[in-house]
N, CA, C and O atoms as a GROMACS GRO file, in nm:
protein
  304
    1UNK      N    1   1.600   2.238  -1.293
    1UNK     CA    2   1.482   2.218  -1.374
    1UNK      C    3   1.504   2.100  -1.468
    1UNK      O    4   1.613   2.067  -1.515
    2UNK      N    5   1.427   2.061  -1.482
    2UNK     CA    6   1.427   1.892  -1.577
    2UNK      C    7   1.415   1.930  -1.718
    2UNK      O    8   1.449   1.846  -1.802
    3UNK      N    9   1.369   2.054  -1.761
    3UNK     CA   10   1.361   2.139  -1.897
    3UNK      C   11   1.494   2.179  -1.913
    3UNK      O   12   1.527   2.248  -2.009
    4UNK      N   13   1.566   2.146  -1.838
    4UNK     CA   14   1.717   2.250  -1.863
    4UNK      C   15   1.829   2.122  -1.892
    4UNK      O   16   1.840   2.029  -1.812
    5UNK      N   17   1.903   2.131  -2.005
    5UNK     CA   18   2.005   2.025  -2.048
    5UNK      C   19   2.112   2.051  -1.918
    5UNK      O   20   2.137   2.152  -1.852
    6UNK      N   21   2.169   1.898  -1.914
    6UNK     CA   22   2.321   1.882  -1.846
    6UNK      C   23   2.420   1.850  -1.937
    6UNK      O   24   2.414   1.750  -2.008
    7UNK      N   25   2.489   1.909  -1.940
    7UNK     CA   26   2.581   1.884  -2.067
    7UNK      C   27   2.746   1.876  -2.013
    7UNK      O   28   2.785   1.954  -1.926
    8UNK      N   29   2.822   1.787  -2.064
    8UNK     CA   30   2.940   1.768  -2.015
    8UNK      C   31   3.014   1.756  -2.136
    8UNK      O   32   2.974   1.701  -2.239
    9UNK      N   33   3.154   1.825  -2.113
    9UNK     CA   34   3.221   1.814  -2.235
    9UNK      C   35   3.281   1.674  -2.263
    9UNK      O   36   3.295   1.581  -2.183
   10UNK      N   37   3.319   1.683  -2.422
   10UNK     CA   38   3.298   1.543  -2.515
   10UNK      C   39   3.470   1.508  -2.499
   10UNK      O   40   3.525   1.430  -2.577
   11UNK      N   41   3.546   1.578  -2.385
   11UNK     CA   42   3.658   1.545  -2.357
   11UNK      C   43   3.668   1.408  -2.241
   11UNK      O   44   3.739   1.307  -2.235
   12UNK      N   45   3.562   1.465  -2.159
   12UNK     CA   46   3.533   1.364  -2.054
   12UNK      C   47   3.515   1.219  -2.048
   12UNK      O   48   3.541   1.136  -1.960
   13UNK      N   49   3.448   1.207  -2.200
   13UNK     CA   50   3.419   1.079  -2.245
   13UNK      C   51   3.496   0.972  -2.277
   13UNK      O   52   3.491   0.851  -2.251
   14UNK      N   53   3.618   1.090  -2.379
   14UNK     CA   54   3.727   1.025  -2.416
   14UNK      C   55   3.621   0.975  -2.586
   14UNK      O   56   3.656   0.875  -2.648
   15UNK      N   57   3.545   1.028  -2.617
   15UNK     CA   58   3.518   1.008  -2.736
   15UNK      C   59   3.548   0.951  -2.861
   15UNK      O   60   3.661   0.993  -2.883
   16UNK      N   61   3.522   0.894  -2.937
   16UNK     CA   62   3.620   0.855  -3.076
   16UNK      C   63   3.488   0.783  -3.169
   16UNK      O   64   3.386   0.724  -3.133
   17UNK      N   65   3.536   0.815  -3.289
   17UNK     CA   66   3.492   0.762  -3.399
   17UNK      C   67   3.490   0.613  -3.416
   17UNK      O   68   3.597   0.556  -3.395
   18UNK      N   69   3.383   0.536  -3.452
   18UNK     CA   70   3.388   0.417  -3.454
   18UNK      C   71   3.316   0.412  -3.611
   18UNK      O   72   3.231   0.495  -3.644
   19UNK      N   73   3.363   0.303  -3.698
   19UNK     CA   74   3.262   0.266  -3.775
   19UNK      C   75   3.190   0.181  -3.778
   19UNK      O   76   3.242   0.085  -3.722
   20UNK      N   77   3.061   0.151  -3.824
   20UNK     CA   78   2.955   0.031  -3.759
   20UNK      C   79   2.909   0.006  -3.869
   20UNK      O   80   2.883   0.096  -3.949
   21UNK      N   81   2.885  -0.152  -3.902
   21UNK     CA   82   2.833  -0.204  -4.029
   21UNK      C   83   2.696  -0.152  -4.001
   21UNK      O   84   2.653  -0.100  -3.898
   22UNK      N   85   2.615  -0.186  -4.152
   22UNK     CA   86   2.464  -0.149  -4.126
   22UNK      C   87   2.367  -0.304  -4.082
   22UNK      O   88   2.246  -0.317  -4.066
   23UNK      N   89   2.465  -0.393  -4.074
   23UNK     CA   90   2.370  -0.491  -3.966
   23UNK      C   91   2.369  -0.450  -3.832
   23UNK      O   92   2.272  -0.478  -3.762
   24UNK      N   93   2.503  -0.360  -3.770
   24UNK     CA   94   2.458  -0.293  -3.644
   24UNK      C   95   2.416  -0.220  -3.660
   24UNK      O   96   2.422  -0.174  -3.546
   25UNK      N   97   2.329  -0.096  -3.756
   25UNK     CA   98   2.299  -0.004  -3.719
   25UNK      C   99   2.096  -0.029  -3.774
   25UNK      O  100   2.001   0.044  -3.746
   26UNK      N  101   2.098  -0.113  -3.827
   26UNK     CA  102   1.984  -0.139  -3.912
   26UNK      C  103   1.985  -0.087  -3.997
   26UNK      O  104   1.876  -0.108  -4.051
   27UNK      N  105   2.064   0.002  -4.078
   27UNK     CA  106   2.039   0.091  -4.227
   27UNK      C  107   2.173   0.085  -4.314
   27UNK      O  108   2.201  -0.014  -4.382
   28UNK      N  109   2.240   0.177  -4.308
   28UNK     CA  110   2.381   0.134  -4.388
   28UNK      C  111   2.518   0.168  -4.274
   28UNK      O  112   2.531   0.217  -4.162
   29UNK      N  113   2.580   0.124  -4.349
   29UNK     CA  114   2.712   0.136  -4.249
   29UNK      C  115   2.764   0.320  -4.236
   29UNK      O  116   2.766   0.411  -4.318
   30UNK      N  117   2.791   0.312  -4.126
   30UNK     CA  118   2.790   0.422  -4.094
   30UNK      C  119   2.922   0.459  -3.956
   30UNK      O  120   2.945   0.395  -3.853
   31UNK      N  121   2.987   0.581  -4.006
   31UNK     CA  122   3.043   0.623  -3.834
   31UNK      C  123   2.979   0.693  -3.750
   31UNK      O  124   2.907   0.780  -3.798
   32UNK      N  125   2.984   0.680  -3.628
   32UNK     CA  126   2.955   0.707  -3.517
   32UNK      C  127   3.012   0.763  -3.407
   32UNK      O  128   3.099   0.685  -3.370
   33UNK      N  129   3.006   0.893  -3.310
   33UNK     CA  130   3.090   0.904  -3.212
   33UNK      C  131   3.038   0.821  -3.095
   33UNK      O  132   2.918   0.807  -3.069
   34UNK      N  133   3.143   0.766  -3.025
   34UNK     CA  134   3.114   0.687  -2.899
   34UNK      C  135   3.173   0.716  -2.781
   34UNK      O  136   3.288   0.758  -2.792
   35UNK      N  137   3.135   0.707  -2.687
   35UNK     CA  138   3.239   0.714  -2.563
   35UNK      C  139   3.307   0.588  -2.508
   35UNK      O  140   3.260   0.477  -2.481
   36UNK      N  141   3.465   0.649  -2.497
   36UNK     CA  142   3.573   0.556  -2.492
   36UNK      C  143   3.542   0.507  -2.317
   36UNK      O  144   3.533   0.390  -2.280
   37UNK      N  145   3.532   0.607  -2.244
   37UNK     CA  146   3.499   0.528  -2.059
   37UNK      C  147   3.369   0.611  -2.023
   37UNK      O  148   3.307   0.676  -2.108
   38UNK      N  149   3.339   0.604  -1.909
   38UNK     CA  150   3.213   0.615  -1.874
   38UNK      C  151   3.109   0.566  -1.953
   38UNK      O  152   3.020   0.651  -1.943
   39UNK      N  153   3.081   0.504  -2.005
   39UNK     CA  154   2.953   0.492  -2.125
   39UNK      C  155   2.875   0.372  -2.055
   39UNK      O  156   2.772   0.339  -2.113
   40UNK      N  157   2.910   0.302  -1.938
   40UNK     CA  158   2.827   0.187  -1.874
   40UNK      C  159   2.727   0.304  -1.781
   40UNK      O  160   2.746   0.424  -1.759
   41UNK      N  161   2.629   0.222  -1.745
   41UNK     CA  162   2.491   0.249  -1.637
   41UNK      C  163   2.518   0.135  -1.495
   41UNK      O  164   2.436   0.059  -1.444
   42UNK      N  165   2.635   0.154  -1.464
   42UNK     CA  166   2.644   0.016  -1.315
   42UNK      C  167   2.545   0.097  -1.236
   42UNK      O  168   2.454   0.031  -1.188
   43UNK      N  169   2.543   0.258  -1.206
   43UNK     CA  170   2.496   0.304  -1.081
   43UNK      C  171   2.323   0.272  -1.115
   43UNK      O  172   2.271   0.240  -1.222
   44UNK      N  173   2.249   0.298  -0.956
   44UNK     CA  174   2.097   0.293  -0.952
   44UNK      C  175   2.050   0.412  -0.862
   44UNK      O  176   2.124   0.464  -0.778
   45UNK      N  177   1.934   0.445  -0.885
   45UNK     CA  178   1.906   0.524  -0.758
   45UNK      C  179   1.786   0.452  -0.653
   45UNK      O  180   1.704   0.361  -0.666
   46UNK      N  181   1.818   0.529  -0.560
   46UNK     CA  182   1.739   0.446  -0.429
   46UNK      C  183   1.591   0.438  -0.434
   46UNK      O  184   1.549   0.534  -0.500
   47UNK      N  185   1.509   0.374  -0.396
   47UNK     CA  186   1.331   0.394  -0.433
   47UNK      C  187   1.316   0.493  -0.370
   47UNK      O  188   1.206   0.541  -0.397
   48UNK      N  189   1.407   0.588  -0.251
   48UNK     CA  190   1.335   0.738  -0.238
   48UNK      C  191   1.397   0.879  -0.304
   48UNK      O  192   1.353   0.994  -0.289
   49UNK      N  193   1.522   0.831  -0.390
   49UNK     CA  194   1.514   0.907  -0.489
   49UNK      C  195   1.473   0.877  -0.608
   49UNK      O  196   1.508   0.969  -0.681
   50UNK      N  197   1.411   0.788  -0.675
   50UNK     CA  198   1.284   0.770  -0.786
   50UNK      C  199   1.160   0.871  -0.725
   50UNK      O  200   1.104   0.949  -0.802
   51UNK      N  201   1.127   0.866  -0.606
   51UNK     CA  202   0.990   0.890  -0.568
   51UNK      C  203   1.002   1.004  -0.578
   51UNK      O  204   0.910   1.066  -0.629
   52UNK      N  205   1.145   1.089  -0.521
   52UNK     CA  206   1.150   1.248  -0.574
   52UNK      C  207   1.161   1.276  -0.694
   52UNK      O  208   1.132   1.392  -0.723
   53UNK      N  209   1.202   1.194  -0.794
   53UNK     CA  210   1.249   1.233  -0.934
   53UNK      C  211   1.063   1.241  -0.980
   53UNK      O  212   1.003   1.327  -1.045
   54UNK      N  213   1.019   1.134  -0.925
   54UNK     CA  214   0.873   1.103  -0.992
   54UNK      C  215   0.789   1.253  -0.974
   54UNK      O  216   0.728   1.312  -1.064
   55UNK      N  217   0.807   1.305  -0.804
   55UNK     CA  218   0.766   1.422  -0.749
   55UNK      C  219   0.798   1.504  -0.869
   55UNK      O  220   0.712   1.532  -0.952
   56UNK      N  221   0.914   1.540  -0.877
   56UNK     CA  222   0.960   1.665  -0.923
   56UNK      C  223   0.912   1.658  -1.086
   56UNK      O  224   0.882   1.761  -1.148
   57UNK      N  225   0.910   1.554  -1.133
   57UNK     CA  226   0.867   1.578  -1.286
   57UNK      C  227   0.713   1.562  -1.297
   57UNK      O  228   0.667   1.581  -1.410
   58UNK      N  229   0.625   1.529  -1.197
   58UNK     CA  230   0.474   1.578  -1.221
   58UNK      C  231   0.453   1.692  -1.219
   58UNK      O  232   0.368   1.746  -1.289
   59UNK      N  233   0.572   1.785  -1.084
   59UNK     CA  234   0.540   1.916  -1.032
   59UNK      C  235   0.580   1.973  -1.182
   59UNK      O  236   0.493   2.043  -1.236
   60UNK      N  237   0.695   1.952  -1.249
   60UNK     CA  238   0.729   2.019  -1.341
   60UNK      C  239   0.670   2.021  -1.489
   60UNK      O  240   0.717   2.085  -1.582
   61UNK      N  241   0.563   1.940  -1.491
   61UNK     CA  242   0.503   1.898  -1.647
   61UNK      C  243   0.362   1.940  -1.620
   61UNK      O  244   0.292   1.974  -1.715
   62UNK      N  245   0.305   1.941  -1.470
   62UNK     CA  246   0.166   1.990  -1.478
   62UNK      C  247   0.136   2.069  -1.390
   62UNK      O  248   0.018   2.097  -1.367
   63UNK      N  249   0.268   2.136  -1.303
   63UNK     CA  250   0.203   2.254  -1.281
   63UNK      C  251   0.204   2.288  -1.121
   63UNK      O  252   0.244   2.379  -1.049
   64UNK      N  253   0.130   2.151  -1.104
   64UNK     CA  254   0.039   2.100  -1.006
   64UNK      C  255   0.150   2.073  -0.872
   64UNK      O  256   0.262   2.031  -0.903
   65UNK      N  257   0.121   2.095  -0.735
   65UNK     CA  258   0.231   2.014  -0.618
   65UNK      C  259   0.074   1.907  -0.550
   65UNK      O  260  -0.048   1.909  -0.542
   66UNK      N  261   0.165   1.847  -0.525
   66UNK     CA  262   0.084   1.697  -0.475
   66UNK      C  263   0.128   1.629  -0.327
   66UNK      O  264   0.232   1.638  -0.262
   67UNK      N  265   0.070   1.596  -0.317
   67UNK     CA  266   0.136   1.547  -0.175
   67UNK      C  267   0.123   1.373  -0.206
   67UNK      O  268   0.019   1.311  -0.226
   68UNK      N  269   0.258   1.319  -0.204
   68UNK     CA  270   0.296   1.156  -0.214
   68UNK      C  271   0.193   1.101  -0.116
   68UNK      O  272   0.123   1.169  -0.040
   69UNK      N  273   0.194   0.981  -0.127
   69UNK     CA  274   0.089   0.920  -0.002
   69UNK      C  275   0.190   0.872   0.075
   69UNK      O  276   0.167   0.898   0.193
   70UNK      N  277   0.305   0.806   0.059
   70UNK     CA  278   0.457   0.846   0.234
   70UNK      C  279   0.373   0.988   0.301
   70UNK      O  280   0.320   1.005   0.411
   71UNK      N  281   0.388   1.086   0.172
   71UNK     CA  282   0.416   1.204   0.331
   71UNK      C  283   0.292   1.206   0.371
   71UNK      O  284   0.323   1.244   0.484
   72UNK      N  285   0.156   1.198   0.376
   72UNK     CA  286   0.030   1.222   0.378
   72UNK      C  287   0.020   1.093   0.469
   72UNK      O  288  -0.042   1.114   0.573
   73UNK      N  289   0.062   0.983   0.454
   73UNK     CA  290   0.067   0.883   0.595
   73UNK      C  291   0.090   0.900   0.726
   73UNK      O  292   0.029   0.887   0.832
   74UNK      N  293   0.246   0.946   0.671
   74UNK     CA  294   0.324   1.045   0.814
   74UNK      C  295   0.289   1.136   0.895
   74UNK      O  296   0.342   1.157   1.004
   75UNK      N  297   0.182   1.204   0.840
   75UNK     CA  298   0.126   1.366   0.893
   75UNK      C  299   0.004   1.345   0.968
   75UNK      O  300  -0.072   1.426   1.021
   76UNK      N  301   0.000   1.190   0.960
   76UNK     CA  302  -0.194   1.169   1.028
   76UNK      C  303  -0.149   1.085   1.147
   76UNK      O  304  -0.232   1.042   1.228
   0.00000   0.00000   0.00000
């Protein structure tokens, strides 16, 4: 369910305290936890898993099942 958190522990991250002036933060200087690896976005997903993610979060916000116009092409 897309309502339901994924949560991974803050070991995984390799976590740590950083402090950040308030020109990086826009307000005052401040610490912050950050993640030490994993914290980049290199991966993507494919345009037919967007189209299911897209599926699954209309089905899940309104209710509603729909039929994509792919599968409704395919079926005629």
């Amino acid at each position: 369910m897309l309502t339901q958190p994924y949560t991974l522990p803050a070991t995984l991250l390799r976590t740590e305290l950083m402090t950040f002036s308030a020109e990086q933060t826009g307000d005052v200087e401040d610490r912050r936890i950050v993640a030490g690896i994993g914290d980049t976005r290199v991966a993507h997903l494919s345009e037919a898993m967007i189209e299911l993610f897209w599926h699954k979060w209309a089905v899940q916000w309104t209710r509603n099942d729909f039929i994509l116009e792919d599968e409704d092409a395919s079926e005629n």
